[in-house]
C-alpha positions, -999 to 999 in steps of 0.1 A, spaced: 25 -151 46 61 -142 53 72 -149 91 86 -121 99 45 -105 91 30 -135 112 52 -121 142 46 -86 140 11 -96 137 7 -115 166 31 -85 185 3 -60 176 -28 -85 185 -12 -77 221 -15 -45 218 -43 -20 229 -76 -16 200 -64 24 195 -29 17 196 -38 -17 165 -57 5 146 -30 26 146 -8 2 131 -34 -11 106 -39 21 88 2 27 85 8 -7 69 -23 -5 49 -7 32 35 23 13 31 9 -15 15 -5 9 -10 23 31 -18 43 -5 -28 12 -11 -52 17 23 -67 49 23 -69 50 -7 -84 26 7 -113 48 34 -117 77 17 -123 57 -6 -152 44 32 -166 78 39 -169 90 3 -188 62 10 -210 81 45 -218 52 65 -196 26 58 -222 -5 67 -199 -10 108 -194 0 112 -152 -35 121 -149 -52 97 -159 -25 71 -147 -31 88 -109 -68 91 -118 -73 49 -120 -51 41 -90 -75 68 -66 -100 50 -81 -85 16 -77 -71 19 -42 -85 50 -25 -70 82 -20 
């Protein structure tokens, strides 16, 4: 795990439960959009071969949403 992660981690353990679930939810939304965007970006090297819907369709089913 990069550092820079480790430290905010252990900034946030000193924080309040609300106030770390907070956090947890924004970086796992974050964390998502960089998986989807990463897809998108291979759709798009592939020249978009996979209909949008279906393409969307597999990452709500893959990673929530």
């Amino acid at each position: 795990m990069n550092q820079t992660l480790k430290k905010a981690i252990r900034e946030v353990e000193a924080l309040p439960e609300d106030e770390q679930e907070e956090l947890g939810r924004a970086l796992l939304d974050m964390a998502l959009r960089k998986k989807i965007d990463a897809r998108l970006e291979a759709a798009v090297k592939r020249g978009g071969a996979t209909p949008h819907d279906e393409f969307f369709a597999e990452l709500r089913a893959r990673y929530g949403g």
